[in-house]
C-alpha positions as CSV (number, residue, x, y, z in Angstrom):
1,X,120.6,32.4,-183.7
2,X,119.2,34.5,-180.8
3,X,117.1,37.8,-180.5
4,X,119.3,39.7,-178.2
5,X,116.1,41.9,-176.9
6,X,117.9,44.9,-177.2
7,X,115.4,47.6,-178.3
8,X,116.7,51.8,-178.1
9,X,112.7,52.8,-177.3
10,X,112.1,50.0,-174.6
11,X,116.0,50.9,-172.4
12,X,116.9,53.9,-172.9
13,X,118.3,55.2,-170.2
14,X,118.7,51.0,-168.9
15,X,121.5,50.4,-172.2
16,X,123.8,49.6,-169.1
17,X,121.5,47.1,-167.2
18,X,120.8,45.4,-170.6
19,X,124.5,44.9,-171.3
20,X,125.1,43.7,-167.6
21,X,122.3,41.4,-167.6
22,X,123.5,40.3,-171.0
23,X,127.0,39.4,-170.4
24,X,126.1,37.5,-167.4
25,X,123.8,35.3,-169.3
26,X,126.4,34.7,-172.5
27,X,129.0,34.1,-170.2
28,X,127.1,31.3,-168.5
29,X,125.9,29.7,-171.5
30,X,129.7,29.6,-173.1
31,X,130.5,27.7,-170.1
32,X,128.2,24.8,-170.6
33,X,128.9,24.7,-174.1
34,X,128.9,20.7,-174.9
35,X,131.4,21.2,-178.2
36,X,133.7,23.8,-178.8
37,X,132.4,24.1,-182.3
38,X,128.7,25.3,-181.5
39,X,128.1,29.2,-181.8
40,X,125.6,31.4,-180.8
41,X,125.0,34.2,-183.1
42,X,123.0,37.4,-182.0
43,X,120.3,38.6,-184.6
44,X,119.8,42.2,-185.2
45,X,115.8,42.6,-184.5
46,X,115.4,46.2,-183.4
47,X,118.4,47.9,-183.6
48,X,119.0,51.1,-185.5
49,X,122.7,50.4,-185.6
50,X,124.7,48.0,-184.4
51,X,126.9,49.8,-182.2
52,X,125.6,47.6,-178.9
53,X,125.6,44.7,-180.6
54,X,129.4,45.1,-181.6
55,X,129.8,45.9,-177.5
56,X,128.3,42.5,-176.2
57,X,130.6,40.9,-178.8
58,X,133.4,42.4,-178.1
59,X,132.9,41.9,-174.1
60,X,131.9,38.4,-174.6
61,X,135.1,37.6,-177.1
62,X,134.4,34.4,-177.9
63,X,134.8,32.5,-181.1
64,X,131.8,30.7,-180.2
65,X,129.7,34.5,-180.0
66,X,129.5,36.2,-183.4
67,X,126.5,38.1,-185.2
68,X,123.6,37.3,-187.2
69,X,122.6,40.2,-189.8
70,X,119.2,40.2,-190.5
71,X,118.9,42.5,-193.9
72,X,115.1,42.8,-193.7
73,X,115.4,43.7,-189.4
74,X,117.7,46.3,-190.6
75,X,115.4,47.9,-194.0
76,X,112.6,48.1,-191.3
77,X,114.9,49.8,-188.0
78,X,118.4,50.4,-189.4
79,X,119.0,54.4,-189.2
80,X,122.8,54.2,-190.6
81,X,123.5,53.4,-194.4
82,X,123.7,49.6,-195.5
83,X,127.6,49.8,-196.0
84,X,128.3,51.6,-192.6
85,X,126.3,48.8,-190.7
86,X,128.1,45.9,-193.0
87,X,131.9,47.7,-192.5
88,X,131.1,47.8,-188.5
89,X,130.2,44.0,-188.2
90,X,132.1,42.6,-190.4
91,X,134.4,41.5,-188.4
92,X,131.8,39.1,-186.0
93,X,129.8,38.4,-188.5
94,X,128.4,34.4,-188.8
95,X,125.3,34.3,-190.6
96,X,123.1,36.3,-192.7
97,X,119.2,36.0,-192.9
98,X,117.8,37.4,-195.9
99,X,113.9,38.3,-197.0
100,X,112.4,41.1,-198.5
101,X,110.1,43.9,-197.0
102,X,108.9,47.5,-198.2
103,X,110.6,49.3,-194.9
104,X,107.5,49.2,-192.8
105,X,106.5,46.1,-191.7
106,X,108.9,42.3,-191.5
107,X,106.8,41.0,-193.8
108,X,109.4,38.2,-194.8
109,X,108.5,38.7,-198.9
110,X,110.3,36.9,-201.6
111,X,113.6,38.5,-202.4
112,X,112.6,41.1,-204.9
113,X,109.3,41.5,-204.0
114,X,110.0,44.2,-202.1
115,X,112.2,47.4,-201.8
116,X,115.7,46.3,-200.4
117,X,118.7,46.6,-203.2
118,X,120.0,42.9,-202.9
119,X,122.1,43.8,-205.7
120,X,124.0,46.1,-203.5
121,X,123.8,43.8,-200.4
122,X,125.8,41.3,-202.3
123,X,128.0,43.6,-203.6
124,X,128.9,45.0,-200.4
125,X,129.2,41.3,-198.9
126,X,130.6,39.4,-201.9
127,X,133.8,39.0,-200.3
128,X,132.3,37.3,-196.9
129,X,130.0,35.1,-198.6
130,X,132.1,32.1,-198.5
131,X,132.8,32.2,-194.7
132,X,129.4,32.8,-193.8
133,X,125.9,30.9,-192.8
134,X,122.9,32.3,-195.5
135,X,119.5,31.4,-194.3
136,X,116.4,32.7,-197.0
137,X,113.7,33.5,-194.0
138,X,111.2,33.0,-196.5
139,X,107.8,32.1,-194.6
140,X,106.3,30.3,-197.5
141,X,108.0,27.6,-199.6
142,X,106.2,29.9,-202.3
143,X,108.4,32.7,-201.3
144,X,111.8,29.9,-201.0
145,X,111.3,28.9,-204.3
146,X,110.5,32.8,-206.0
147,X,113.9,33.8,-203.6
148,X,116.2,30.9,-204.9
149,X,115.0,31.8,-208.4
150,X,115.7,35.4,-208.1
151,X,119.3,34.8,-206.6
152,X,119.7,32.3,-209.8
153,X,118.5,35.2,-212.3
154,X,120.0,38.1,-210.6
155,X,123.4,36.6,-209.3
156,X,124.1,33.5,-210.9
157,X,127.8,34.1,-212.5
158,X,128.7,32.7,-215.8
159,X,132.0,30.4,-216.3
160,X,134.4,31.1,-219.2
């Protein structure tokens, strides 16, 4: 999992550079790959949607490129509604990091310690879940064990 360094504020004006730059550094790196089953997966850090994200992946089109979605990056910077952002990377989606934070700051709480609607992450995601890497970014084994718990209480499925 990389942080593509792509921030609107910091190249505006540059998005072009960024994505040339970008593409010569992917493509270089998918050459030396050792295995054909490693992939890198870009993290969305700063970005307000995912729209140049989607464009490196695209370019790149590699099985071995795909996208990390970071659902705390986005309650701090996303400007587009949870479902939009899901429905447009759904497709090269990999992994999923997951910690809680009030919208201001990446504070990396425990899930439900803060203000994002897991309930309607998961429900919006369900259907991926089983195809996908899920990393709790918890920055505490506190906070692991108060996140694991939470999923268990708020998610946990009963059997017939």
């Amino acid at each position: 999992v990389i942080h593509p360094g792509f921030d609107s504020l910091r190249f505006q004006g540059f998005e072009n550079a960024w994505l040339e730059y970008s593409l010569i550094t992917w493509e270089t790196l998918l050459k030396e790959l050792p295995h054909d089953d490693i992939c890198f997966t870009i993290e969305n850090v700063f970005e307000d949607k995912p729209d140049k994200l989607i464009e490196l992946v695209e370019k790149i089109n590699s099985k071995n490129f795909k996208i990390c979605f970071d659902i705390g990056h986005f309650n701090v910077f996303g400007k587009i509604p949870l479902s939009q952002w899901i429905e447009k990377i759904k497709p090269y989606l990999k992994e999923f990091h997951i910690h809680d934070n009030n919208g201001n700051n990446d504070d990396h709480k425990a899930l439900g310690e803060g203000e994002i609607d897991f309930k309607n992450f998961f429900s919006l995601t369900n259907h991926l879940l089983n195809e996908l890497v899920i990393t709790i970014e918890a920055h505490s084994k506190e906070n692991a064990i108060k996140s694991l718990e939470w999923i268990s209480k708020n998610l946990a499925t009963t059997q017939p």
